[in-house]
Biopython code that builds the backbone (N, CA, C, O; Angstrom):
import numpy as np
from Bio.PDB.StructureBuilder import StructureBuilder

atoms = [
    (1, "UNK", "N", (8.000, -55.886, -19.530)),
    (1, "UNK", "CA", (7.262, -54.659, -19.339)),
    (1, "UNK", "C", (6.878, -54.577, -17.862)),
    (1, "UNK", "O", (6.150, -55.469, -17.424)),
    (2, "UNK", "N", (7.370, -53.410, -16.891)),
    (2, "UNK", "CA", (7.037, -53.042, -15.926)),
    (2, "UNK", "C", (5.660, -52.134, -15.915)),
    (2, "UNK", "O", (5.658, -51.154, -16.660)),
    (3, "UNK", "N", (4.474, -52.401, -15.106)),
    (3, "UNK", "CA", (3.148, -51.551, -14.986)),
    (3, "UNK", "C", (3.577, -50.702, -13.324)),
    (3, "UNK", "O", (4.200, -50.803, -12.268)),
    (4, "UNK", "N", (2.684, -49.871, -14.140)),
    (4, "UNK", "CA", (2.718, -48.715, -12.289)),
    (4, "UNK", "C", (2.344, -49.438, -11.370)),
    (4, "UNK", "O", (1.360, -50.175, -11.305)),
    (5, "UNK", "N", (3.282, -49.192, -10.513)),
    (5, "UNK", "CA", (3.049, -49.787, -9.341)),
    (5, "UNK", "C", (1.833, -49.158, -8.423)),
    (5, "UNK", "O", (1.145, -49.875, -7.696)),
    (6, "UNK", "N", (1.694, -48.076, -8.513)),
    (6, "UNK", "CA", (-0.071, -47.817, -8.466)),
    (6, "UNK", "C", (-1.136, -48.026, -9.329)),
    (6, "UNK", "O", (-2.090, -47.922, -8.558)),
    (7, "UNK", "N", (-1.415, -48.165, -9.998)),
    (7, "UNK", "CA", (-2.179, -48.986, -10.514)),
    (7, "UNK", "C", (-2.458, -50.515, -10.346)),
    (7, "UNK", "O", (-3.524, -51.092, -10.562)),
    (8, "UNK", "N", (-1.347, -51.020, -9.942)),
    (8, "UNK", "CA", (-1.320, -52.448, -9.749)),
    (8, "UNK", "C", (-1.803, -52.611, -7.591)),
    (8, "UNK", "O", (-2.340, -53.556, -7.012)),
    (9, "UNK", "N", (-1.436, -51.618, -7.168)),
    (9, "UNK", "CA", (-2.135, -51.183, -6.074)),
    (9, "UNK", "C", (-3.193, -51.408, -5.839)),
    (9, "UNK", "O", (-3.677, -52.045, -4.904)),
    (10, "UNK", "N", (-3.821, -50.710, -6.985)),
    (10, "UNK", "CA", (-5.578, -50.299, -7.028)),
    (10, "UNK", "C", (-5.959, -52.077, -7.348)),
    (10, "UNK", "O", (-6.707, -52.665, -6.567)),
    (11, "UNK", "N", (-5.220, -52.966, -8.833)),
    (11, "UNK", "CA", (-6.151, -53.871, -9.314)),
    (11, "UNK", "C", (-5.490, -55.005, -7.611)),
    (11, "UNK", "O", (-6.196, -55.972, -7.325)),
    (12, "UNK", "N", (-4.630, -54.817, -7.004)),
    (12, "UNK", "CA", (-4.155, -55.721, -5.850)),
    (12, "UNK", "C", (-5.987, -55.061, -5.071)),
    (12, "UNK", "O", (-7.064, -55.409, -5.554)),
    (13, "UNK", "N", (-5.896, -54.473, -4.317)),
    (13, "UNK", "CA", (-6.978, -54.005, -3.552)),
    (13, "UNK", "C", (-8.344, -54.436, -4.432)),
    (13, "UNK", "O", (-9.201, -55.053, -3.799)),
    (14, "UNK", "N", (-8.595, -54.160, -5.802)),
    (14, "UNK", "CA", (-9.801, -54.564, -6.014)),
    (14, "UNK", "C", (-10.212, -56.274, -6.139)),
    (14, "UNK", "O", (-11.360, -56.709, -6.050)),
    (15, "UNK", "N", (-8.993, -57.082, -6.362)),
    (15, "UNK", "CA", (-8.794, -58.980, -5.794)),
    (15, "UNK", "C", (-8.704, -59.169, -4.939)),
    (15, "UNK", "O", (-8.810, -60.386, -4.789)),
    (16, "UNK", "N", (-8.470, -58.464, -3.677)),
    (16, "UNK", "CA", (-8.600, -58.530, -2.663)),
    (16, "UNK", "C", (-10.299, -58.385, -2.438)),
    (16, "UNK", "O", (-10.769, -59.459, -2.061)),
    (17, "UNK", "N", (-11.348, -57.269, -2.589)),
    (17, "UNK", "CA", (-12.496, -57.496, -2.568)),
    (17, "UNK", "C", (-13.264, -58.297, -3.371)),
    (17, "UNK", "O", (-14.490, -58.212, -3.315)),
    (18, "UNK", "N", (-12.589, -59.241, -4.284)),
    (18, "UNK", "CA", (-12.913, -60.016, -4.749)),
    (18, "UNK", "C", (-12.461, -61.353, -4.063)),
    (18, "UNK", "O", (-13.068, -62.384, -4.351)),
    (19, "UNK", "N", (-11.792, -61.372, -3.487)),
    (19, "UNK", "CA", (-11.427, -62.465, -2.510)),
    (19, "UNK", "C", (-12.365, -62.663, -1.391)),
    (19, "UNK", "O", (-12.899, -63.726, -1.077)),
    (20, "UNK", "N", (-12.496, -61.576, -0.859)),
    (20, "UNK", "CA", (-13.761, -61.154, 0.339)),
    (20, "UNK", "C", (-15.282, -61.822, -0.181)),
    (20, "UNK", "O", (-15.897, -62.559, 0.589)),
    (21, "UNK", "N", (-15.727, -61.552, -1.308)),
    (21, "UNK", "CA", (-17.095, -61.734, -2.214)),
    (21, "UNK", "C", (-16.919, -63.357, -2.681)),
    (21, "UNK", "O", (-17.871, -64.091, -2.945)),
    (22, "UNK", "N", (-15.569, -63.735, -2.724)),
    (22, "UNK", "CA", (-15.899, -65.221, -2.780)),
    (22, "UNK", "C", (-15.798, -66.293, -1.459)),
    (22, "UNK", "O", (-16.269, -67.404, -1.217)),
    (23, "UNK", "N", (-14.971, -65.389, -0.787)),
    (23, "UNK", "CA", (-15.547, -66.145, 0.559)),
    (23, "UNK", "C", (-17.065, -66.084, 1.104)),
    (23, "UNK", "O", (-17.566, -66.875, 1.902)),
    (24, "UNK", "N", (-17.501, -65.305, 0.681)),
    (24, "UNK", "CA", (-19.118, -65.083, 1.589)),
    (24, "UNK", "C", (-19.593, -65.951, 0.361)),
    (24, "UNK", "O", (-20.261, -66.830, 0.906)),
    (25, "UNK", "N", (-19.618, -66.180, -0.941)),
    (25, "UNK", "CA", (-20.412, -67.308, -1.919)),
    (25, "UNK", "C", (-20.143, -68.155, -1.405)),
    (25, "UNK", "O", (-21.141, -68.762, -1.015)),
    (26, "UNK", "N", (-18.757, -68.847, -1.004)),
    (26, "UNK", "CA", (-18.286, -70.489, -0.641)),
    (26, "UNK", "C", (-19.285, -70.572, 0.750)),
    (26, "UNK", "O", (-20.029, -71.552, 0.707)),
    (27, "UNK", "N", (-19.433, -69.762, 1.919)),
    (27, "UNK", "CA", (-20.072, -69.559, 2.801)),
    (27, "UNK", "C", (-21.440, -70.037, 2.631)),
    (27, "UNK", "O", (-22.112, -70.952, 3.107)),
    (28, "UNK", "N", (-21.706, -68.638, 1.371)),
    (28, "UNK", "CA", (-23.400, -69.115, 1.727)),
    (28, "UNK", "C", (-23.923, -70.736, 1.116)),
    (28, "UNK", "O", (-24.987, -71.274, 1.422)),
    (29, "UNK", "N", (-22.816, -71.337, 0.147)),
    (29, "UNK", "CA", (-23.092, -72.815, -0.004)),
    (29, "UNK", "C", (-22.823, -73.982, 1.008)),
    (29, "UNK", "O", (-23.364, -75.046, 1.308)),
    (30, "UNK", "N", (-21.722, -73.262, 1.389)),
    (30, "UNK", "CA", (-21.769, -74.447, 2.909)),
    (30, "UNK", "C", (-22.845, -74.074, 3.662)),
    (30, "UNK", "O", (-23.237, -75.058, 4.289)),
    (31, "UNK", "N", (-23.428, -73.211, 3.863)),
    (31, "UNK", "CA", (-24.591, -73.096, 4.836)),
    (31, "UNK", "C", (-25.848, -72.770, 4.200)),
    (31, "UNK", "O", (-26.636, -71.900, 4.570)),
    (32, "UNK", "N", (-26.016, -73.888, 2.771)),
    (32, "UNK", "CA", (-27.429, -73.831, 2.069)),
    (32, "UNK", "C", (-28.132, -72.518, 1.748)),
    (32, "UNK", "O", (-29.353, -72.363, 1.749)),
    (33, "UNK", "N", (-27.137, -71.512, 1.449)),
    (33, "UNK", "CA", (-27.800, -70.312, 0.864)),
    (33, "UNK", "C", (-28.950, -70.524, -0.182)),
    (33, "UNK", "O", (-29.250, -71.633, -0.624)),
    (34, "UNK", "N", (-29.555, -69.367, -0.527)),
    (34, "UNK", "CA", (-30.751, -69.152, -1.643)),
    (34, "UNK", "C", (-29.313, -69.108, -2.709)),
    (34, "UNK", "O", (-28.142, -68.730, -2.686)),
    (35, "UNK", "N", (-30.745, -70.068, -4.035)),
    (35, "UNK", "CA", (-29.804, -70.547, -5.036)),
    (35, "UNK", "C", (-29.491, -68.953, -5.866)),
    (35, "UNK", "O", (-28.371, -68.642, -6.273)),
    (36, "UNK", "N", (-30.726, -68.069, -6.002)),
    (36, "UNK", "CA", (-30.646, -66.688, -6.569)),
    (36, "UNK", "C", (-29.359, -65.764, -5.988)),
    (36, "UNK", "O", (-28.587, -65.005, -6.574)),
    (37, "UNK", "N", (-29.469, -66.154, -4.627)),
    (37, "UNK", "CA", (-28.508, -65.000, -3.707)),
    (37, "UNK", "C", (-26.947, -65.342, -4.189)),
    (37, "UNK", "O", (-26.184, -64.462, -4.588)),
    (38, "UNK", "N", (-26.610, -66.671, -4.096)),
    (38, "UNK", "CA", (-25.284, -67.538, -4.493)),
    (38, "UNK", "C", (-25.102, -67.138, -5.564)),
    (38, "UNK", "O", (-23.928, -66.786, -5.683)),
    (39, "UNK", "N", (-25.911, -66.946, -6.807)),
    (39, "UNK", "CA", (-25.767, -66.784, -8.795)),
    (39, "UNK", "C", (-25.245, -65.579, -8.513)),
    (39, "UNK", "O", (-24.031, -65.386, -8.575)),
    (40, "UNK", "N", (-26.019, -64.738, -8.207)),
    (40, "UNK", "CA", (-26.019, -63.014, -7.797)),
    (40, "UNK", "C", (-24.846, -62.703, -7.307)),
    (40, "UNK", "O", (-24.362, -61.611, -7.604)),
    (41, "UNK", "N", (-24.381, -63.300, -6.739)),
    (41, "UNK", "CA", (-22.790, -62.675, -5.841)),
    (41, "UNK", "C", (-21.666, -63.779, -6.371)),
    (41, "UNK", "O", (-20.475, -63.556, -6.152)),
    (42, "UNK", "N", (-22.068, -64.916, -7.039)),
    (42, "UNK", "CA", (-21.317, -65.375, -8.382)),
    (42, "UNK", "C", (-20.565, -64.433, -9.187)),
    (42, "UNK", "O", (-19.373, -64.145, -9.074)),
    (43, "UNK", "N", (-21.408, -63.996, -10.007)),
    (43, "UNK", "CA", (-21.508, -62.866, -10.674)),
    (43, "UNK", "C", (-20.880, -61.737, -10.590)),
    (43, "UNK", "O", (-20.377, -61.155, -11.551)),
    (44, "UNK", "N", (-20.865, -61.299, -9.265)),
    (44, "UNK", "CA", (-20.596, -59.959, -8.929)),
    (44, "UNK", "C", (-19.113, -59.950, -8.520)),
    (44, "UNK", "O", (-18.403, -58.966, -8.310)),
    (45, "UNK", "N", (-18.717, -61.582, -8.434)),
    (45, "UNK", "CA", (-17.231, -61.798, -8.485)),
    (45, "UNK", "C", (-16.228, -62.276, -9.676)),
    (45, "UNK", "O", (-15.008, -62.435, -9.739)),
    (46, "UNK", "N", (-17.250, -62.422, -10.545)),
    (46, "UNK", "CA", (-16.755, -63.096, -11.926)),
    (46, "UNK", "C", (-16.408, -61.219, -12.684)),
    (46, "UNK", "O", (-15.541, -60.985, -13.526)),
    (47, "UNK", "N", (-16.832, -60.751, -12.409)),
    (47, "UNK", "CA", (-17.036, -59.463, -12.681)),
    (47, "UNK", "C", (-16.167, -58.480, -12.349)),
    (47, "UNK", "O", (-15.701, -57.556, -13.016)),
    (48, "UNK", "N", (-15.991, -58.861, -11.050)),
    (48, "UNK", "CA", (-15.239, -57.880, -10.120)),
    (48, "UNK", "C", (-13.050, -58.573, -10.674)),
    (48, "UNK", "O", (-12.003, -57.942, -10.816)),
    (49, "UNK", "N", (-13.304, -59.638, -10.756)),
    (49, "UNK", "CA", (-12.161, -60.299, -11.349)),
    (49, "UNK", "C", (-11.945, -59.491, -12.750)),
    (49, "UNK", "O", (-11.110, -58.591, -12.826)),
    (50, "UNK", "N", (-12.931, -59.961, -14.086)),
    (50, "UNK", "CA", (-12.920, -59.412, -15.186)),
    (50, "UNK", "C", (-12.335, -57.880, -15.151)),
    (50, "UNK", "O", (-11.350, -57.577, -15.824)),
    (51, "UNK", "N", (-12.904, -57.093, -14.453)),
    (51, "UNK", "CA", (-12.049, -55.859, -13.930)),
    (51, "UNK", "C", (-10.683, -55.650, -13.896)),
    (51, "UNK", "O", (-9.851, -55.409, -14.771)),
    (52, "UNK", "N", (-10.633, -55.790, -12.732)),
    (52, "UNK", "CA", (-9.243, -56.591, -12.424)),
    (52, "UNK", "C", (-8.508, -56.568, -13.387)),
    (52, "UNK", "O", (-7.878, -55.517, -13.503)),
    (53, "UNK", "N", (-8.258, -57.662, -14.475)),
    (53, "UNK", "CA", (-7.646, -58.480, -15.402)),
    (53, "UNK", "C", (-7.854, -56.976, -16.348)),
    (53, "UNK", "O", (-6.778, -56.468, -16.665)),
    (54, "UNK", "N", (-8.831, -56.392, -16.717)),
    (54, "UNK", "CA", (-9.000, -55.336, -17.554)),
    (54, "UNK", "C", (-8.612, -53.690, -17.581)),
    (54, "UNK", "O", (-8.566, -52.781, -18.409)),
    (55, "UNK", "N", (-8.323, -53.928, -15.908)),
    (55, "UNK", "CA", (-7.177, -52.777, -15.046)),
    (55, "UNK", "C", (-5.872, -52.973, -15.933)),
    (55, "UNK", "O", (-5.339, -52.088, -16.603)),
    (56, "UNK", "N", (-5.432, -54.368, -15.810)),
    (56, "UNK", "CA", (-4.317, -54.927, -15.705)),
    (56, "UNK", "C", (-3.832, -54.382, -17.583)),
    (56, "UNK", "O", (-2.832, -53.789, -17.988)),
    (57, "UNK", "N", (-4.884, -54.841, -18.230)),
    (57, "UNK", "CA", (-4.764, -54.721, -19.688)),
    (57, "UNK", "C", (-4.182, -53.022, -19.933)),
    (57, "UNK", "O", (-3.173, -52.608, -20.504)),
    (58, "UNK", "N", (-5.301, -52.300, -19.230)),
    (58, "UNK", "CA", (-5.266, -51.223, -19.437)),
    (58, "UNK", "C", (-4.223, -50.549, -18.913)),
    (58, "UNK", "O", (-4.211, -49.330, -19.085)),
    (59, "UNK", "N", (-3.516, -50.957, -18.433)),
    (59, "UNK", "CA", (-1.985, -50.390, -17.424)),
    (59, "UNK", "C", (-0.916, -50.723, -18.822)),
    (59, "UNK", "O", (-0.185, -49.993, -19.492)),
    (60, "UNK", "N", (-1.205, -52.034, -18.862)),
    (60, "UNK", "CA", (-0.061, -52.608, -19.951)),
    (60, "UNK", "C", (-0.008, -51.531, -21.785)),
    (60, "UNK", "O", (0.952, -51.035, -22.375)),
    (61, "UNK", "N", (-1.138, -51.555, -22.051)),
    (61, "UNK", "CA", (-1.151, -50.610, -23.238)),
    (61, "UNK", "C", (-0.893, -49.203, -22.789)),
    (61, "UNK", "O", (-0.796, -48.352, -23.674)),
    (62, "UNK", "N", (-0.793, -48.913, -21.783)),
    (62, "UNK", "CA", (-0.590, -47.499, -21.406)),
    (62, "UNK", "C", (0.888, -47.489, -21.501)),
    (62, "UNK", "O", (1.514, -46.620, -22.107)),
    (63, "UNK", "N", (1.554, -48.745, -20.722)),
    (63, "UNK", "CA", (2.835, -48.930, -20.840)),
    (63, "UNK", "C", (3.590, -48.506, -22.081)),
    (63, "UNK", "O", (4.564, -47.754, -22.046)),
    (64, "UNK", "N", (2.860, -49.262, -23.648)),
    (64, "UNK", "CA", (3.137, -49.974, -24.545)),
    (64, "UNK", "C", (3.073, -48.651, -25.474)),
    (64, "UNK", "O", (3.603, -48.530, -26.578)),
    (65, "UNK", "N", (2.498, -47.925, -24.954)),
    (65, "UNK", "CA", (1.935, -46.399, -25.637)),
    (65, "UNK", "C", (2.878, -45.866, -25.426)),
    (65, "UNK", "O", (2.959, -45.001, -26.298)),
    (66, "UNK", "N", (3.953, -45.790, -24.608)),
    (66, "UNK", "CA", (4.980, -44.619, -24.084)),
    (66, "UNK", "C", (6.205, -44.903, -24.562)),
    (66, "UNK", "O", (6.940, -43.982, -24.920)),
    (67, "UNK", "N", (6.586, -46.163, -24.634)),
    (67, "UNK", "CA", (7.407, -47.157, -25.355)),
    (67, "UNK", "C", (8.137, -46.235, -26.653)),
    (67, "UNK", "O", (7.674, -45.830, -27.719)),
    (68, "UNK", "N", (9.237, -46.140, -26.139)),
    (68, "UNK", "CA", (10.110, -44.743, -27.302)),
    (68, "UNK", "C", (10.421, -46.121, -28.497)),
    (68, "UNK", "O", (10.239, -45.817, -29.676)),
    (69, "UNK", "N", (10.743, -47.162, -28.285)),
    (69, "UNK", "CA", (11.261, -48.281, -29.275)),
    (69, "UNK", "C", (10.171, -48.483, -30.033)),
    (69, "UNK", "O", (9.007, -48.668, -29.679)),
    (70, "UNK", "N", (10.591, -48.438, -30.985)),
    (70, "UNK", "CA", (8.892, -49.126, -31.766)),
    (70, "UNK", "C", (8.657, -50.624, -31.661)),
    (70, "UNK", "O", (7.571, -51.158, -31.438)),
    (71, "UNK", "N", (9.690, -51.157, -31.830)),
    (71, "UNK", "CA", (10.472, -52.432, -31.920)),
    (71, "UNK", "C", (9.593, -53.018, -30.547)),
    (71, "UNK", "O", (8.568, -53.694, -30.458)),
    (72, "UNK", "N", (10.360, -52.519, -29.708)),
    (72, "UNK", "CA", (9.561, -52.914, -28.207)),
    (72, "UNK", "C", (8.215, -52.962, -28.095)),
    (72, "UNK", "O", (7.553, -53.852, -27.562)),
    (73, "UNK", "N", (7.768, -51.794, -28.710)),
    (73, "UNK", "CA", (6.618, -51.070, -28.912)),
    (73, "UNK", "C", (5.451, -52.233, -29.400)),
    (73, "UNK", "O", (4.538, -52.707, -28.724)),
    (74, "UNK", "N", (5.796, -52.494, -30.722)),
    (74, "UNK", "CA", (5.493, -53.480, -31.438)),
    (74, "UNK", "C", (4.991, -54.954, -30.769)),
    (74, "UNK", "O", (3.909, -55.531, -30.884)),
    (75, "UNK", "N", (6.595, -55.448, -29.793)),
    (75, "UNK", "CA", (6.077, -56.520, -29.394)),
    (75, "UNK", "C", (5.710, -57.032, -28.277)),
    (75, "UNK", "O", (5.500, -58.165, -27.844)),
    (76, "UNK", "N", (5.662, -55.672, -27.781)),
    (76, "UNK", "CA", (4.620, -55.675, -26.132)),
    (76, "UNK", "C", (3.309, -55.360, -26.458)),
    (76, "UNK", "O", (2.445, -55.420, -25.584)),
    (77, "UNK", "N", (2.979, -54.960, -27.851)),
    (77, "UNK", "CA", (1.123, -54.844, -27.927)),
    (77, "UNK", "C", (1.405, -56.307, -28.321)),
    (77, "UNK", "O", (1.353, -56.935, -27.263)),
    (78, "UNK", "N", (1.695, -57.202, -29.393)),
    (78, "UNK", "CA", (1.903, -58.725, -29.872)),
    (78, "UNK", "C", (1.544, -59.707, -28.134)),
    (78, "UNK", "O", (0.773, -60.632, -27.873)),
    (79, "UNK", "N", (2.493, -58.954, -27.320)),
    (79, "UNK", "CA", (2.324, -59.893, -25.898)),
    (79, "UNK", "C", (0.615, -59.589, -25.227)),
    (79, "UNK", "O", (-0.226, -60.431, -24.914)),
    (80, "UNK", "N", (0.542, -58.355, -25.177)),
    (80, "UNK", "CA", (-0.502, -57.792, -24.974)),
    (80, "UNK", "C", (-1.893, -58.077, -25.389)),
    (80, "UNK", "O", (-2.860, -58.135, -24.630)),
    (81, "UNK", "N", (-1.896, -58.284, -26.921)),
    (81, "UNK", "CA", (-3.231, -58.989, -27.570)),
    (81, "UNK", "C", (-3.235, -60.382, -26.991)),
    (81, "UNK", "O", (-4.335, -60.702, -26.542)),
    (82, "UNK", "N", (-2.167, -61.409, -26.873)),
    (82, "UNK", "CA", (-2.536, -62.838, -26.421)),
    (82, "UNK", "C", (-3.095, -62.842, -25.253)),
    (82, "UNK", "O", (-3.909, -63.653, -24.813)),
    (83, "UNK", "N", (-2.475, -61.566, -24.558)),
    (83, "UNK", "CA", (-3.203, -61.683, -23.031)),
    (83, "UNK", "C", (-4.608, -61.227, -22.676)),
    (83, "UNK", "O", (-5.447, -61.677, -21.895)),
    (84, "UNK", "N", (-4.593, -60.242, -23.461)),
    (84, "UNK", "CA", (-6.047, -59.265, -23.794)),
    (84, "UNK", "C", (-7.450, -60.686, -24.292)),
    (84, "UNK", "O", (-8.591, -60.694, -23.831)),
    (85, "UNK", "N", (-6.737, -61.993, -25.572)),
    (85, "UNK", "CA", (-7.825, -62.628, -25.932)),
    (85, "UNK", "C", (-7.797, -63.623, -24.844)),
    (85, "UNK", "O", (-8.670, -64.464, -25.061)),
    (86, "UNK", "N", (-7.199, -63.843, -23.852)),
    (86, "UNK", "CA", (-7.380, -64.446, -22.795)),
    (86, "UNK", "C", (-8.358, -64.575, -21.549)),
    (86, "UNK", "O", (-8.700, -65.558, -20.891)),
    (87, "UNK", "N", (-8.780, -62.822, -21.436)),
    (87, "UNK", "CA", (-9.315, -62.292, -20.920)),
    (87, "UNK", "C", (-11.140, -62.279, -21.596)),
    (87, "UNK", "O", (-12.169, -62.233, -20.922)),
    (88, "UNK", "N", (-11.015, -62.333, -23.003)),
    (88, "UNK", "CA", (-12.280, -62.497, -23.691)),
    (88, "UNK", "C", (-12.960, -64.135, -23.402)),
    (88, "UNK", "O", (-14.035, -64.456, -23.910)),
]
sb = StructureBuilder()
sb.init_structure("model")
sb.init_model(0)
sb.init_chain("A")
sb.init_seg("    ")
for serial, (resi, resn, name, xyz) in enumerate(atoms, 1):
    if name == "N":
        sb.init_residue(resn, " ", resi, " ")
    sb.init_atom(name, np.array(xyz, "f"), 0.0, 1.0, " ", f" {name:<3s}", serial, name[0])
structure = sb.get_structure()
């Protein structure tokens, strides 16, 4: 299964600011950040990932929706749920 390549644009660019948000956490622990400030932007990257991954889901069933084969149809949601409880 091929996903839009825009869409995969958007979830590339939003790991990318998630790449950015975990460099400034690794940062503020090498340089003894506040333990609140570090959890807080933890978070806001565990998050920003979860996204991401949930872009990704949501591209794939869109895929899986258009899918003229049922057959196909069928076993790209089958691929889809293992990846989807992965994400849970």
């Amino acid at each position: 299964m091929e996903l839009d390549a825009e869409q995969m644009r958007k979830v590339s660019n939003r790991l990318k600011r998630a790449q950015g948000q975990l460099a400034g956490v690794i940062r503020r622990v090498d340089e003894g950040g506040e333990c609140e400030d570090i959890v807080i932007q933890l978070a806001a990257v565990s998050k920003a990932l979860d996204r991401a991954g949930f872009a990704v889901m949501s591209a794939g069933i869109q895929e899986c929706m258009t899918e003229n084969d049922a057959e196909a149809r069928q076993e790209n949601m089958a691929r889809l749920e293992k990846v989807f409880m992965a994400l849970a």
